[in-house]
N, C-alpha and C positions, 0 to 999 in steps of 0.2 A: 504494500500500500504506500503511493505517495502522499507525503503529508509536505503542503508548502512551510518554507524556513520560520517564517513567524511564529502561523501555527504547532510549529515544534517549542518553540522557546511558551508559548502560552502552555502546550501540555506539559512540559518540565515544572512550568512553575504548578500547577495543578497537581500533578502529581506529590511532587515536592508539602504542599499545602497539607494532602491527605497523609503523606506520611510519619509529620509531624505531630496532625491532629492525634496520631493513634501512638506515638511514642509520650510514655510518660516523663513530667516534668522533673524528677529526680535524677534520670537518666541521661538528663541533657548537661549537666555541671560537672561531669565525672572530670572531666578534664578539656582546658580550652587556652587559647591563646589567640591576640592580634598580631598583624602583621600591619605593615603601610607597604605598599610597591617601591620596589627599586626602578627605575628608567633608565633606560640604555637607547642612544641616538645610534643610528645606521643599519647595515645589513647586520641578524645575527641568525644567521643559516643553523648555523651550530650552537647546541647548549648542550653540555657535558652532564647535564641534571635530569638529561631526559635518554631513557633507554630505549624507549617503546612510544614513538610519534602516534598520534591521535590518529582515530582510525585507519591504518598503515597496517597489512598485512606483508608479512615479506617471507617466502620460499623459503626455506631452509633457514631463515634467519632466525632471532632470538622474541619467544614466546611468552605470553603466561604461562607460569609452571602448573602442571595439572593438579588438582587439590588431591591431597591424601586418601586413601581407601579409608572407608569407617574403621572405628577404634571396634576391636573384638567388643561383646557382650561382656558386665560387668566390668569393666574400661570407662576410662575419662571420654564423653560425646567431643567431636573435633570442634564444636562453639565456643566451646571451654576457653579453646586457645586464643580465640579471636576476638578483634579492636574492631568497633565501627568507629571511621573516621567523618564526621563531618565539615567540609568544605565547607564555609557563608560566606556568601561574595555581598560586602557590605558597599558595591561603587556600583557606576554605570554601568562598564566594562563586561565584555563577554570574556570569559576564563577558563583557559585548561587549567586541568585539573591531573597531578601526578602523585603516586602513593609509590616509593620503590624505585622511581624511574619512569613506569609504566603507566600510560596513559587511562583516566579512571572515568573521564566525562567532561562537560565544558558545561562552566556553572553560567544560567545565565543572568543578566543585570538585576543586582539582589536577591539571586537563588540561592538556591543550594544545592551539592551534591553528594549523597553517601556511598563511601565503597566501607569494603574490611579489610583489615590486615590481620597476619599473625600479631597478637600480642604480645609487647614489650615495645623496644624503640622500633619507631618505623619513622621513615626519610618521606617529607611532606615536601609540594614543591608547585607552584603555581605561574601561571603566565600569560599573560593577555599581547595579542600580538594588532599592531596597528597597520592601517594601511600603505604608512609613507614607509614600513620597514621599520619600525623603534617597536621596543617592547619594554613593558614593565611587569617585575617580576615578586615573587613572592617566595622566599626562602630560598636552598635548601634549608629546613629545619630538620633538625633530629627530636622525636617528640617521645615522650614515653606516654604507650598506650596500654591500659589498664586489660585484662582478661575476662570476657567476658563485658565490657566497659566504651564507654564511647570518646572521641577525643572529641572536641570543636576548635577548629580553626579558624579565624572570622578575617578576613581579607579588606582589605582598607588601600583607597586608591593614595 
């Protein structure tokens, strides 16, 4: 199904909206930091922060790692391990979004976006890229992410 550009950034936010509504309010302080954008003038083809470019599949190249086989019965369940991270794009700005390297979603103006990571530190990383070629950026940060637990990252132009 095609869905025109707009109406994709309306369903993000929609979406977004409903998954909030259903996530409890204790769960959301578990852990959280601001950032402001860095800006950078001219071409920057290359960032070293990013392993896995935004929707880019590539042949033989480097993947998302497949998720582990279930933990045996009477074993720790594999949720256990796991951080939700959330993205808040607190600006205008359209923004990727990177958890590891790897490309997690593009948050859009005042959205947000949730991926998970394994639990413990994971490498946050953000980026809005402009039409004359400048971009402003957001981290690398190294964040400790709680088990089972959610981080918030709140992004500031």
């Amino acid at each position: 199904m095609l869905v025109p550009a707009g109406a994709r950034h309306l369903m993000a936010i929609a979406v977004t909206a409903v998954a909030l509504a259903a996530l409890p309010r204790d769960t959301w302080a578990q852990g959280s930091s601001e950032e402001r954008a860095a800006t950078s003038r001219g071409a920057a083809a290359e960032d070293e922060n990013i392993r896995v470019r935004a929707g880019v599949n590539v042949r033989g190249g480097p993947a998302e790692p497949a998720p582990a086989d279930k933990a045996p019965a009477g074993t720790m369940s594999r949720g256990a391990n796991e951080c939700r991270v959330q993205f808040d794009n607190r600006s205008s700005l359209f923004v990727a979004t990177y958890a590891e390297g790897a490309y997690r979603g593009e948050l859009p103006p005042w959205g947000d976006v949730y991926t998970f990571v394994i639990a413990g530190q994971a490498r946050l990383y953000a980026r809005a890229t402009f039409t004359d070629g400048s971009v402003s950026t957001w981290g690398p940060r190294l964040v400790e992410c709680p088990a089972g637990g959610t981080y918030k990252w709140m992004l500031f132009p």
